[in-house]
C-alpha positions in Angstrom: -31.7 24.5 27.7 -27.8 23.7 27.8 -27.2 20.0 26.6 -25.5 18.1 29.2 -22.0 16.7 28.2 -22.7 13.3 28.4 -25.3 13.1 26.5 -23.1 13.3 23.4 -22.9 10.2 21.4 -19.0 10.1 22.2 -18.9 8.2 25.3 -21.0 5.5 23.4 -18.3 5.0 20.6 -15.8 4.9 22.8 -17.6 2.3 24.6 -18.8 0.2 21.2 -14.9 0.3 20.1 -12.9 0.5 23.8 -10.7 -2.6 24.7 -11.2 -2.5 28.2 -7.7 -2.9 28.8 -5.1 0.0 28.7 -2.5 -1.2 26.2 1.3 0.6 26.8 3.3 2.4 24.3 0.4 3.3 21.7 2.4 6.5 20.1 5.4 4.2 19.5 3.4 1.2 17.8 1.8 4.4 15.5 5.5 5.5 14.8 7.1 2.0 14.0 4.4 1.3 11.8 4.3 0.0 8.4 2.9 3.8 7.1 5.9 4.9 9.2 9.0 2.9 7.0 6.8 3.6 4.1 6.9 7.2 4.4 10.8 7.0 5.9 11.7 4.9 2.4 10.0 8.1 0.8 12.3 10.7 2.6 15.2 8.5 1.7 14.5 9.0 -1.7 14.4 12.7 -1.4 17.4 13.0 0.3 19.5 10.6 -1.8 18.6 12.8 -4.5 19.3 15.9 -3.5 22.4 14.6 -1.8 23.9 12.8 -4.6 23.2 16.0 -7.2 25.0 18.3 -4.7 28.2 15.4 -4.7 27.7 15.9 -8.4 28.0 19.8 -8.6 30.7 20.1 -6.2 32.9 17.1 -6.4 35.0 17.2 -2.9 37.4 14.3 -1.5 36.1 11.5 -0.6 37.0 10.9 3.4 34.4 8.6 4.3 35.4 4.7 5.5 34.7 3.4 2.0 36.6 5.6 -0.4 39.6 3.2 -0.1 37.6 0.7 -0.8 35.6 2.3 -3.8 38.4 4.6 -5.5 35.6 6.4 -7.5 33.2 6.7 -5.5 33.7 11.1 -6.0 31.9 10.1 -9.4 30.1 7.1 -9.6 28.7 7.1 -6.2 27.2 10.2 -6.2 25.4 9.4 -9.5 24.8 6.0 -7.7 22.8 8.2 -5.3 20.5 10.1 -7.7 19.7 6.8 -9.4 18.7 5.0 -6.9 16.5 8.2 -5.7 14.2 7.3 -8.7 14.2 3.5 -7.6 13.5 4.1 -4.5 10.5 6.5 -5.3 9.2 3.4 -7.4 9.5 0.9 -4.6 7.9 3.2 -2.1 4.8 3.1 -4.4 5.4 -1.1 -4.0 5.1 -0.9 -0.3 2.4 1.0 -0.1 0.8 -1.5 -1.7 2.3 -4.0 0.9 4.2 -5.8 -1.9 6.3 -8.1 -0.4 9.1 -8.0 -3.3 9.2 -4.2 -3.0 10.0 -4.6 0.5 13.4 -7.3 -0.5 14.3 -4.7 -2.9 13.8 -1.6 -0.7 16.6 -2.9 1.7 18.7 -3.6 -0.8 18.6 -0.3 -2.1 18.6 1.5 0.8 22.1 -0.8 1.8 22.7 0.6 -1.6 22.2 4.0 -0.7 24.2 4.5 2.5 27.3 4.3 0.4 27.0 7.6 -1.0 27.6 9.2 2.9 30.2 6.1 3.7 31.7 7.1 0.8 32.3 11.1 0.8 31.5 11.4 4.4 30.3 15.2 4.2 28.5 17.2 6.4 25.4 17.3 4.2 25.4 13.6 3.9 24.4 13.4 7.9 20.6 13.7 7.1 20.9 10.5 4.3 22.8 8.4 6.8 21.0 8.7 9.6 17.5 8.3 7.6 18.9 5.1 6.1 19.9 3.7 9.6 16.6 4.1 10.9 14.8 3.4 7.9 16.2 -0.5 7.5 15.5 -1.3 11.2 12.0 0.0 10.9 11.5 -2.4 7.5 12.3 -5.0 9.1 10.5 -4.8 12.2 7.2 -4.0 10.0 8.0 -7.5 7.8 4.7 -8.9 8.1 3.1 -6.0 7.0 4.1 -6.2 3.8 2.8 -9.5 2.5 1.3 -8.8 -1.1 2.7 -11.0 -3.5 2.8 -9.6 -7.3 0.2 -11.4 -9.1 1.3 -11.3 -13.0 -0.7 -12.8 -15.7 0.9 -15.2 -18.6 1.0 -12.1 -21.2 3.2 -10.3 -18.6 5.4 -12.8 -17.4 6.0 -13.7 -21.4 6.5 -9.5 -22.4 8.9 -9.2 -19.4 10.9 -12.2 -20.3 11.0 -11.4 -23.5 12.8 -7.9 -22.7 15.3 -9.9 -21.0 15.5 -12.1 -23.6 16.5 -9.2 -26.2 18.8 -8.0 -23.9 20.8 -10.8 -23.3 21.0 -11.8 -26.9 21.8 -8.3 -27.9 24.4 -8.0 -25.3 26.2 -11.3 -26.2 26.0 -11.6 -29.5 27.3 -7.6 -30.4 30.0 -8.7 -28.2 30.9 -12.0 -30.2 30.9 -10.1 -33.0 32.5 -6.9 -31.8 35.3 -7.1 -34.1 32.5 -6.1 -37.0 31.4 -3.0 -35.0 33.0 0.1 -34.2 33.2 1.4 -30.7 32.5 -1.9 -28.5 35.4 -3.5 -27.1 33.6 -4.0 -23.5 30.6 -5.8 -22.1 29.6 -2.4 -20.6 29.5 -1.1 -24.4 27.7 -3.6 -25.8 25.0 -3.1 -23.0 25.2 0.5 -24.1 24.7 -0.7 -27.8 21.9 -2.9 -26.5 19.9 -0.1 -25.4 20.6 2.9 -27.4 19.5 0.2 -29.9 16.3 -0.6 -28.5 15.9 2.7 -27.7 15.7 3.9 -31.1 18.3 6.4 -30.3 21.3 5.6 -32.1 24.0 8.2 -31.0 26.3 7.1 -34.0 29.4 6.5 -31.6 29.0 2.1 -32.6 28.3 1.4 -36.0 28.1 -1.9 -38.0 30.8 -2.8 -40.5 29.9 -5.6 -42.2 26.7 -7.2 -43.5 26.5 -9.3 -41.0 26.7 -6.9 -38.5 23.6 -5.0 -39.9 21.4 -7.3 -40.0 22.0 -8.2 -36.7 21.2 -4.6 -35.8 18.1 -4.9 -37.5 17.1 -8.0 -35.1 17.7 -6.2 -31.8 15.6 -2.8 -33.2 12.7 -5.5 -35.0 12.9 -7.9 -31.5 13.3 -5.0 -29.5 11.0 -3.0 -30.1 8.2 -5.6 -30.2 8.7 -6.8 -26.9 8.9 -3.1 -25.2 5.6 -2.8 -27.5 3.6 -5.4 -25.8 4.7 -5.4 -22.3 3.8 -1.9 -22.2 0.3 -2.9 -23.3 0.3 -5.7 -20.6 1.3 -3.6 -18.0 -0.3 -0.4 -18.6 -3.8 -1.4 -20.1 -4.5 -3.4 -16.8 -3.7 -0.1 -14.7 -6.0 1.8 -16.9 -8.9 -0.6 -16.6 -8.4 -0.5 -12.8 -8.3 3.4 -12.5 -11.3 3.7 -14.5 -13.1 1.5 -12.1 -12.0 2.8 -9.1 -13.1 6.3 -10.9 -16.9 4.6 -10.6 -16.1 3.4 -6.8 -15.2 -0.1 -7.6 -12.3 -0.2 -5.9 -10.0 -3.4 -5.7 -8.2 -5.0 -3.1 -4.5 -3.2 -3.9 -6.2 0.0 -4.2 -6.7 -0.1 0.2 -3.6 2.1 0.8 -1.9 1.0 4.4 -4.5 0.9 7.1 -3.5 0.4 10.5 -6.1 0.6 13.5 -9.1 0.9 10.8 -12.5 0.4 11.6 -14.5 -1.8 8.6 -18.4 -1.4 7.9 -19.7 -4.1 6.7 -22.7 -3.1 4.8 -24.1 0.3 4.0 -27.6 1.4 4.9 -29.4 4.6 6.7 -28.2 2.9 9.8 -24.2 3.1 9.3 -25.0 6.5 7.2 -24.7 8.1 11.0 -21.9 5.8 12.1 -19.7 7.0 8.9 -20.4 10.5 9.7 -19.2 10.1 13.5 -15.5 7.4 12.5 -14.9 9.8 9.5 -13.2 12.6 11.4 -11.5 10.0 14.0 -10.2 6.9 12.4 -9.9 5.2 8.7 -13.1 3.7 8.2 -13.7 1.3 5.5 -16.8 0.1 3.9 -17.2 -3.4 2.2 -20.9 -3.5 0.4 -21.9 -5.0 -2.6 -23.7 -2.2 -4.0 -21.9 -0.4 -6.7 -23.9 3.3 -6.7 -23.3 3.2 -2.8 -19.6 2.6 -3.4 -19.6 5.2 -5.6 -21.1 7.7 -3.7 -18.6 6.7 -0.4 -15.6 7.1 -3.0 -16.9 10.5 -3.5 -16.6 11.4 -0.1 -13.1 10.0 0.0 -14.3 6.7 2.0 -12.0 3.8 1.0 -14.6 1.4 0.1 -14.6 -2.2 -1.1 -17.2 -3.3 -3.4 -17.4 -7.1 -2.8 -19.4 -9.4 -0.5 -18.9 -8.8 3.1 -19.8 -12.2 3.6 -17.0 -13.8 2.3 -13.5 -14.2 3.6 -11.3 -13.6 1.0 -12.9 -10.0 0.4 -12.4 -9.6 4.4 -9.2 -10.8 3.9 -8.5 -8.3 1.5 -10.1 -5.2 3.4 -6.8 -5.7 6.3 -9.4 -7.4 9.1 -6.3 -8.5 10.7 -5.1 -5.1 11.2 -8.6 -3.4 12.2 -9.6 -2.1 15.4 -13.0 -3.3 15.2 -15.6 -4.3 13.3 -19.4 -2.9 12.5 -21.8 -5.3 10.8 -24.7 -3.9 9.7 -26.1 -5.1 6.2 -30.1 -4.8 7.2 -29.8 -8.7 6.9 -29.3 -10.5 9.9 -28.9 -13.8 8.2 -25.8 -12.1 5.8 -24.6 -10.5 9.4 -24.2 -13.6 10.9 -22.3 -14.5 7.8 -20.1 -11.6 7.8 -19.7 -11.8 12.1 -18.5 -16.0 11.7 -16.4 -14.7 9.1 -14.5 -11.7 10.4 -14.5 -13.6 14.1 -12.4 -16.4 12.0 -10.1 -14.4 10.4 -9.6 -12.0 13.8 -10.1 -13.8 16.7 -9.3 -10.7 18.9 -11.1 -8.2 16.6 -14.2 -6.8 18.8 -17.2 -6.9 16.6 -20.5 -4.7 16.3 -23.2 -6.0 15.0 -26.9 -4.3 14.4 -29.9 -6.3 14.4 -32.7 -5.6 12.3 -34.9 -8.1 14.5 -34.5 -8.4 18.0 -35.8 -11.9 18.1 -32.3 -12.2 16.0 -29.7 -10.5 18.7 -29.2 -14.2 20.6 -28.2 -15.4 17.6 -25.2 -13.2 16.6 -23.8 -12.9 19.8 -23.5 -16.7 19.9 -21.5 -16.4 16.3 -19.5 -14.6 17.8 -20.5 -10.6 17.8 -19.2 -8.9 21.3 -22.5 -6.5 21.2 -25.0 -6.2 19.5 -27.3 -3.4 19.3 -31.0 -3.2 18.1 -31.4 0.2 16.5 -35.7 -0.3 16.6 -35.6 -0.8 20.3 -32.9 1.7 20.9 -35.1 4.6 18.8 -38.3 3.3 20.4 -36.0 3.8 24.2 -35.2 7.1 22.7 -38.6 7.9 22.2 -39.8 7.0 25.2 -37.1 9.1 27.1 -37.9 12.2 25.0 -41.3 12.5 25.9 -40.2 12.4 29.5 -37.6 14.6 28.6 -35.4 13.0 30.2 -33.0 11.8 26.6 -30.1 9.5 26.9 -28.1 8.2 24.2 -26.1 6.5 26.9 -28.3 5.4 29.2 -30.6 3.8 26.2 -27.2 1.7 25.4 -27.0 0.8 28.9 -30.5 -0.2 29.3 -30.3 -2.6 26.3 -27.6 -4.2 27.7 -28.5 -5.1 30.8 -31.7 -6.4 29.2 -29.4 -8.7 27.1 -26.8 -9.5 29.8 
């Protein structure tokens, strides 16, 4: 017996998750968004790279509208270029963790970047220019997006100042005392000093003369190497730590790349097991539950999960509510749903929300906190049931049925 087409639990999603209204220009808001400028900052990286290391192997004349005003840009420029190619690559990582200071310093660089083309104004450089120009529009049209501030502890904030710290007194005091060195008569060679220094490298080209001169050496390698020393173990240990619990599917807030139009679960249970297995294949799904070997299992399946309350707001917060298509609620505890359904409703006024009741004396009750349906999987099945023996089944028609009873 052929399976008629709408019996397929389709048309019932698209009902659960359906707007009602047709909303216009859908394709452009999916290619102006945030994912969109992240992954356009990424190509600008790629092509700065490559463009700036061809200006590098074959140095032409610089005809572009800037190479009056930047005499060597043939050299510098170019280099510029590849430089910033690295940066940028760093910041993209930054704003795909929606951190707002990636996103000042991305338009900077990428105002930065378009003076490689403006400079040498070569055929090849068509592909950077016209990336850039599209790329800085598209930043800051997606400005809200990116909203993450960069939360530092004390021992990072300290280790970071304290490179800057070496730095500057490196910098200014070789040069104060440059007449006892060989080879720095600029502040761009005591910078170089500063770092070759630090660096452990010493090239030999600046050497101290005097006593004096030495031992000052010997502060900037003792003070230098210290601070690099701990701020890589206050910057780097955290990371660790946090990889090795997303390895066991605790996952934290940063670690929800850029989701746009996601559905969340709230709760995990064998009544959204189904619900995950139909959203997996059509839209980012995300599942906040509080149960660590659940989360671990989802994370296995390359679900992004959240393992935190889904009562509270702060881990709702966290989980991009305010950019989520809908919401499902379904924690097999109606008393935490209508927790979880006040909070998202609070944070998303527009969001429509799902929510499953385990006892239909309880379905009243969430709809009036603010759930736009709410489905009761026992009556549902026990509809079901009823259908199949007359063989006459229905997914839709058992949704439709529980509706008007509630209506």
């Amino acid at each position: 017996m052929v399976a008629d087409p709408s019996d397929s639990p389709a048309p019932a999603l698209e009902r659960l998750f359906s707007h009602g209204e047709t909303i216009p220009l859908v394709q452009w808001h999916a290619l102006s968004g945030a994912r969109s400028a992240v992954i356009l900052c990424g190509l600008v990286a790629v092509l700065s790279f490559v463009t700036g290391l061809s200006s590098l192997s074959h140095p032409t004349a610089a005809d572009g509208p800037l190479a009056t005003v930047i005499p060597s840009g043939s050299s510098v420029v170019p280099f510029t270029g590849v430089l910033l190619a690295f940066v940028l690559g760093g910041l993209a990582f930054g704003l795909q963790r929606r951190k707002r200071l990636a996103w000042y310093l991305t338009l900077l660089a990428l105002l930065l970047v378009s003076l490689l083309p403006l400079t040498t104004f070569q055929t090849s450089d068509v592909p950077l220019l016209l990336s850039t120009i599209v790329a800085f529009p598209l930043l800051l049209l997606n400005r809200d997006a990116f909203d993450q501030r960069i939360e530092l502890s004390s021992l990072q904030i300290a280790s970071l100042s304290s490179i800057v710290g070496v730095v500057l007194y490196g910098t200014i005091g070789s040069y104060a005392i440059r007449d006892q060195f060989t080879g720095i008569d600029s502040w761009g060679d005591s910078v170089y000093y500063v770092i070759v220094t630090i660096a452990t490298v010493g090239y030999g080209d600046i050497t101290p003369l005097t006593t004096g001169a030495k031992w000052f050496s010997l502060s900037i390698i003792l003070f230098g190497t210290g601070a690099f020393t701990v701020a890589i173990g206050a910057l780097i240990v955290p990371a660790i730590e946090k990889r090795m619990a997303t390895v066991f599917g605790n996952m934290t807030p940063s670690d929800l790349r850029l989701l746009e139009d996601h559905v969340l679960v709230l709760g995990h249970s064998d009544i959204t097991e189904p619900l995950l297995g139909e959203l997996g294949d059509e839209v980012d799904v995300v599942v906040v539950t509080p149960d660590a070997d659940a989360a671990d299992a989802l994370s296995d399946r390359d679900f992004n999960v959240l393992t935190d309350d889904p009562t509270h707001e702060e881990t709702l917060h966290d989980a991009r509510i305010e950019d989520a298509a809908g919401v499902v609620v379904a924690t097999r505890n109606d008393a935490n749903d209508v927790l979880a359904v006040i909070a998202a409703r609070k944070l998303n006024p527009d969001v429509r929300i799902v929510a499953a009741a385990t006892d239909d004396q309880h379905v009243d009750k969430l709809e009036m906190v603010g759930a736009d349906e709410v489905i009761s999987p026992v009556e549902i099945a026990g509809r079901l049931l009823g259908q199949s023996i007359l063989e006459t089944p229905s997914t839709q028609s058992a949704l439709e049925t529980t509706d008007e009873d509630g209506s």
